[in-house]
RODO-2510 file (C-alpha; in nm, 4 decimals, decimal comma):
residues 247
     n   res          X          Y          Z
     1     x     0,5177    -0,9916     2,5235
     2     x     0,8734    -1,1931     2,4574
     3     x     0,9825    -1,2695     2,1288
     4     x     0,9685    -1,6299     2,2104
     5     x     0,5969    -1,6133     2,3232
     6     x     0,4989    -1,4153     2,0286
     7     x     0,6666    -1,6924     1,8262
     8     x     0,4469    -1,9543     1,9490
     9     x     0,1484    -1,6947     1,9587
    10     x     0,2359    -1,6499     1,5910
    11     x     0,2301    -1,9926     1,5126
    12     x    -0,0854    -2,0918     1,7027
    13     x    -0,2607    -1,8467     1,5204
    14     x    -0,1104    -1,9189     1,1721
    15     x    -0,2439    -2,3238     1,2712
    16     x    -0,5671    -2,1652     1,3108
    17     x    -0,6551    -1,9835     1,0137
    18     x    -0,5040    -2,2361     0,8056
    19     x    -0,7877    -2,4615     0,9542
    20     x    -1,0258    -2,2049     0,9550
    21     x    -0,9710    -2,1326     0,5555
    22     x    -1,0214    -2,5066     0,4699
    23     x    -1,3490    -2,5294     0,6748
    24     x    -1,4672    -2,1724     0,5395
    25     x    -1,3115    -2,1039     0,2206
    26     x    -1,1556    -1,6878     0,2303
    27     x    -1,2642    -1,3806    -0,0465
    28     x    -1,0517    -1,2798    -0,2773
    29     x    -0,9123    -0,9559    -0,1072
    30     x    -0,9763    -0,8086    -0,5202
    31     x    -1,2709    -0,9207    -0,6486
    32     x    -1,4322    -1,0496    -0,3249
    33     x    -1,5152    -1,3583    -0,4662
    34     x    -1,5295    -1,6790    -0,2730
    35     x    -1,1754    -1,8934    -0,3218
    36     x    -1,1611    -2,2702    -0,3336
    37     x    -0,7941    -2,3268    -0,3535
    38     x    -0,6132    -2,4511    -0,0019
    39     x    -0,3232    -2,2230     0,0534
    40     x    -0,4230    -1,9573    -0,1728
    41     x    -0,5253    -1,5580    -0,0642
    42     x    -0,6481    -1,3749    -0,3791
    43     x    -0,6982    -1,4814    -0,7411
    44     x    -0,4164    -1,5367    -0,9830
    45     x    -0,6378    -1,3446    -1,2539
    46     x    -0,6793    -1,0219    -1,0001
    47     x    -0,3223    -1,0454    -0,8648
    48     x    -0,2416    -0,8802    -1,1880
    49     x    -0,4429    -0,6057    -1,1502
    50     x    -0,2556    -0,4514    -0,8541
    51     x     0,0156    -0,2028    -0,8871
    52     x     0,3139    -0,1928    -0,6606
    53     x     0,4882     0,1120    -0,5766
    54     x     0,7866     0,0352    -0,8443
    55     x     1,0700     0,3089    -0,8534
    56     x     1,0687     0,6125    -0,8970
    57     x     0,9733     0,7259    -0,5886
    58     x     0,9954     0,9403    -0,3150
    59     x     1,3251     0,8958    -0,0823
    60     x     1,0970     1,0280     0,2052
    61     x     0,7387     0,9266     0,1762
    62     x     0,7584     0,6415    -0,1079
    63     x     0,5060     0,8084    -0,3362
    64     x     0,5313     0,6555    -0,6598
    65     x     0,7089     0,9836    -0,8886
    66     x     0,6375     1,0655    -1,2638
    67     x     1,0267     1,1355    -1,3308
    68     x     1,3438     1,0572    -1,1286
    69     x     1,4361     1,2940    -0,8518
    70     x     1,4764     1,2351    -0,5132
    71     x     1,1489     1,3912    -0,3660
    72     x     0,8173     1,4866    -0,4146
    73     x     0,7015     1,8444    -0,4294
    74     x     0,5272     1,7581    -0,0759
    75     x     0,8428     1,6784     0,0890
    76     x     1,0988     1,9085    -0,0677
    77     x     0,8586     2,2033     0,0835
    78     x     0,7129     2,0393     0,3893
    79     x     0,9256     1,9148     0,7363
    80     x     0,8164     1,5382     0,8051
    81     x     0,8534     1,4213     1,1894
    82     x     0,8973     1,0826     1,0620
    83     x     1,2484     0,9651     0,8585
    84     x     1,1582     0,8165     0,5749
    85     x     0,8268     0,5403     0,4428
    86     x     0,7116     0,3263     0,1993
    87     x     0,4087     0,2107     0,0826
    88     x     0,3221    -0,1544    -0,1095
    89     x     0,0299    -0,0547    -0,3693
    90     x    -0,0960     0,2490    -0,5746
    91     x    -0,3778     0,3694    -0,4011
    92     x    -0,6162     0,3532    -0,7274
    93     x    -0,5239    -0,0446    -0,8042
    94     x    -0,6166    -0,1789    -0,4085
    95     x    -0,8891     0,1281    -0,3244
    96     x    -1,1696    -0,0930    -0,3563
    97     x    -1,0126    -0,3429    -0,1330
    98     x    -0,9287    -0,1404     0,1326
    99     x    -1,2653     0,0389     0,1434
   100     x    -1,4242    -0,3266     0,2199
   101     x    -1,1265    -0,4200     0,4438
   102     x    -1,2200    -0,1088     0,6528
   103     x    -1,5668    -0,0551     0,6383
   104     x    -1,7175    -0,4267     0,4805
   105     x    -1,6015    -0,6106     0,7845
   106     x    -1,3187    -0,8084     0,5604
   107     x    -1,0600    -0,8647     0,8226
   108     x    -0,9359    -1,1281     0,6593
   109     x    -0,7877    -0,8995     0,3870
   110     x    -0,5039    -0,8301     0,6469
   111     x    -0,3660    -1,1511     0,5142
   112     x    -0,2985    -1,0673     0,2046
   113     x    -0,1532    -0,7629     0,2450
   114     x     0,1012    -0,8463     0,5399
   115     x     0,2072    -1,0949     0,2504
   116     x     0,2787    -0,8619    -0,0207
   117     x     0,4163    -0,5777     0,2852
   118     x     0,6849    -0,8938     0,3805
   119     x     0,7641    -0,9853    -0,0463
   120     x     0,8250    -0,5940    -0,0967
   121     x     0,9395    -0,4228     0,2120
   122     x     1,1305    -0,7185     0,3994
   123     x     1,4833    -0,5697     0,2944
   124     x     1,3229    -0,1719     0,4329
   125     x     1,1770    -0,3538     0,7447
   126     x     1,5091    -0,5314     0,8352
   127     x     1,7019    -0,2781     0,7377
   128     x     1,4891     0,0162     0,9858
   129     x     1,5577    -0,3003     1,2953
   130     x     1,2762    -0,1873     1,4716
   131     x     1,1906    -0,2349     1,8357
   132     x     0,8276    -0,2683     1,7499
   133     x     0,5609    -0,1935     1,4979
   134     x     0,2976     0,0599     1,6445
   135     x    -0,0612     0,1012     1,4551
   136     x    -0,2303     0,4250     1,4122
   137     x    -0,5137     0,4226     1,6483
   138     x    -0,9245     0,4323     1,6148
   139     x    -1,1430     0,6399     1,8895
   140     x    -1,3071     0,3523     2,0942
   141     x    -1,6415     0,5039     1,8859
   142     x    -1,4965     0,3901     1,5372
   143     x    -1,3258     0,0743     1,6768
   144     x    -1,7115    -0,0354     1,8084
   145     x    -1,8704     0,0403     1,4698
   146     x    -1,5850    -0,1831     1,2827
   147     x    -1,4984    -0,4008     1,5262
   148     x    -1,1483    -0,3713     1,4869
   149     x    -0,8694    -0,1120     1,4292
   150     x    -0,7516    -0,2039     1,0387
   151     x    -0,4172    -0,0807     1,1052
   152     x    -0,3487    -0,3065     1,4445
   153     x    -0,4964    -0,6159     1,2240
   154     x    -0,2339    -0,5497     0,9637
   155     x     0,0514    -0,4397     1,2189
   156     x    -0,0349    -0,8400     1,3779
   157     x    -0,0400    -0,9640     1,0808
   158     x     0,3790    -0,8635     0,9217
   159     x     0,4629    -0,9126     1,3158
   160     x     0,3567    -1,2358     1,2829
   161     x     0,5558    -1,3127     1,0031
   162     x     0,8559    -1,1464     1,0673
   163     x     0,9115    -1,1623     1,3888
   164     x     0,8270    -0,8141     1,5735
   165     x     0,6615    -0,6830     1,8541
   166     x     0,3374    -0,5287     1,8211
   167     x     0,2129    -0,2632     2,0595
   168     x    -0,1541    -0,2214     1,9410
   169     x    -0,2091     0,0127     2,2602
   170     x     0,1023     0,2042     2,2555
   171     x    -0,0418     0,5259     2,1316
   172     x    -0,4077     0,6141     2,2011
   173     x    -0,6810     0,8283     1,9835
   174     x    -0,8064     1,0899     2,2858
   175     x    -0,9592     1,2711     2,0311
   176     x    -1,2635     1,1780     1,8185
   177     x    -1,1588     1,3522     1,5074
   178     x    -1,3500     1,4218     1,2200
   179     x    -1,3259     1,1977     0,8480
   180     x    -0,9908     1,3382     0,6818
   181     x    -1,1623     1,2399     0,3121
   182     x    -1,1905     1,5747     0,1391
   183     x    -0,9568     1,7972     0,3822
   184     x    -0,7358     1,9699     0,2855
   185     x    -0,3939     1,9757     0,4490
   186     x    -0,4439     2,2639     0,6869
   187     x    -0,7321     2,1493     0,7757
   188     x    -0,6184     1,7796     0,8304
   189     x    -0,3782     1,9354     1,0495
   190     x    -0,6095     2,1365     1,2507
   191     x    -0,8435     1,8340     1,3089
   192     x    -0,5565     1,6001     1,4153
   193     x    -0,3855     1,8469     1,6509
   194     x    -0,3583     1,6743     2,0222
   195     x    -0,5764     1,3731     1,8715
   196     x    -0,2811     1,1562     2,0356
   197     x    -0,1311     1,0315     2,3454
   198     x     0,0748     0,7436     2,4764
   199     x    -0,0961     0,4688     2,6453
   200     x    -0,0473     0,3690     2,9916
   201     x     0,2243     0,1548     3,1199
   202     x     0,4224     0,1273     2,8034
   203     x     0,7555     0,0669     2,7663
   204     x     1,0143     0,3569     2,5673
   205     x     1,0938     0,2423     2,2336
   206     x     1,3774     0,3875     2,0465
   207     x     1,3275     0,2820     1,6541
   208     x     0,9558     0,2668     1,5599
   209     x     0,7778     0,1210     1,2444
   210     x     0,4083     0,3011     1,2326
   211     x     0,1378     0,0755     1,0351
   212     x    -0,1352     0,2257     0,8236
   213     x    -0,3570     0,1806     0,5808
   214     x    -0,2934     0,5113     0,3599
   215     x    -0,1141     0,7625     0,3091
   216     x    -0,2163     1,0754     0,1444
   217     x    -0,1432     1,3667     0,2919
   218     x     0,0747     1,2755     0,5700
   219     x    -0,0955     1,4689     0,8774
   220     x    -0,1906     1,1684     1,0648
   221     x     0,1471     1,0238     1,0220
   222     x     0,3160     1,2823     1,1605
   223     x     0,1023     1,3534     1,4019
   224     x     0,1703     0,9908     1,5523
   225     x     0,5443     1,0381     1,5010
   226     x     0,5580     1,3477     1,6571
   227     x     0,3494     1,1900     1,9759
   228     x     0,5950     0,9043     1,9789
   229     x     0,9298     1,1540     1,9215
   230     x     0,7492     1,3287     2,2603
   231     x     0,8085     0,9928     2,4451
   232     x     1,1543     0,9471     2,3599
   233     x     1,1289     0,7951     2,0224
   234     x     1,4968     0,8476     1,8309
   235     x     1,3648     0,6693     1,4826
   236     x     0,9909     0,6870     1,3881
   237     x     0,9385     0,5612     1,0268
   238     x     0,6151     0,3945     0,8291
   239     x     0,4840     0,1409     0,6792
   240     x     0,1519     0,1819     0,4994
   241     x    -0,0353    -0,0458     0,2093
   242     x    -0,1398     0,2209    -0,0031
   243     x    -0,0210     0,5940    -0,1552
   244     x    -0,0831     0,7843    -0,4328
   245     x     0,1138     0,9455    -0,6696
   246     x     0,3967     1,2064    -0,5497
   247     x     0,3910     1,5244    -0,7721
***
């Protein structure tokens, strides 16, 4: 898709769901209470409950660190294939939002956090100038059961508002991988090994923003990077909405 076309896409869209939300008022993306006001995505009141990933933190990953140094244990004794990420929230502050976003069928969250992701990352998005934004991928067996891939509706979503390509379909999941929740990193590694592949009649991109939901560990990250690195990527770096705290 052009940049021009993906303009207009964008705008069409942004048209819609600004109808949409004053025929069928959105949830608060916090509390999950129904909203009344026009333009607005989440409460005032829970807006203040969130935590942004505020410095320290890791040159590498973007944990959020306990003292000033330049990396977290993680990355000072671990070989990333990816440059460098950051993240918007502190995993514990937006957890119960994501879990409803993901599993409670609140695609309309995306909203909200493509918001915050372009008011906190804009200058580390523009600065990265990527060719596109690529989303981790679901097996087609999760992606029925949800309905959508959480980290595609996201990647739309800051495309959308600033302007970048998305390739939903550029990598592919050919391996139905067990839940990561309560691995530990071997074994996150183990399970993700070959879950990857490109897709089929995609352009080569040279500077790559991945777009998750969390980061913890890492694995799947780099698992996607190195797939991506495989097809001639030079600069594979991340965006996600949520981390937890680098040690």
């Amino acid at each position: 898709m052009t940049e021009r076309k993906q303009k207009i896409r964008g705008f069409l869209e942004t048209v819609v769901q600004e109808m949409s939300r004053f025929v069928f008022p959105g949830r608060c993306p916090v509390c999950d209470k129904v909203m009344r006001g026009k333009h607005r995505l989440v409460c005032p009141e829970c807006l203040k409950t969130l935590c942004l990933v505020t410095p320290p933190w890791c040159a590498r990953c973007g944990k959020k660190l306990m003292a000033e140094r330049e990396f977290c244990q993680d990355c000072k004794e671990r070989e990333h294939q990816f440059i460098r990420g950051r993240a918007v929230f502190e995993y514990d502050s937006i957890r119960k939002s994501l879990y409803q976003f993901k599993y409670g069928g609140r695609k309309e969250y995306a909203a909200f956090y493509a918001d915050m992701t372009v008011r906190c990352l804009w200058e580390f998005i523009r600065a990265v100038s990527p060719d596109g934004l690529v989303p981790v991928p679901l097996s087609r067996s999760r992606h029925r059961r949800r309905g959508y891939n959480q980290s595609a509706v996201i990647a739309e979503e800051i495309g959308k508002r600033m302007h970048i390509p998305v390739f939903p379909d550029y990598v592919v999941r050919q391996k139905n991988t067990a839940p990561l929740r309560g691995q530990n990193l071997y074994e996150r590694q183990n399970n993700l090994k070959n879950a990857f592949n490109i897709g089929q009649n995609v352009v080569k991109l040279k500077t790559i923003i991945i777009i998750d939901d969390i980061y913890t560990t890492g694995s799947t990250i780099d698992e996607v990077a190195a797939t991506l690195k495989e097809f001639g990527a030079e600069q594979v770096y991340f965006v996600v909405m949520a981390c937890g705290v680098g040690m």
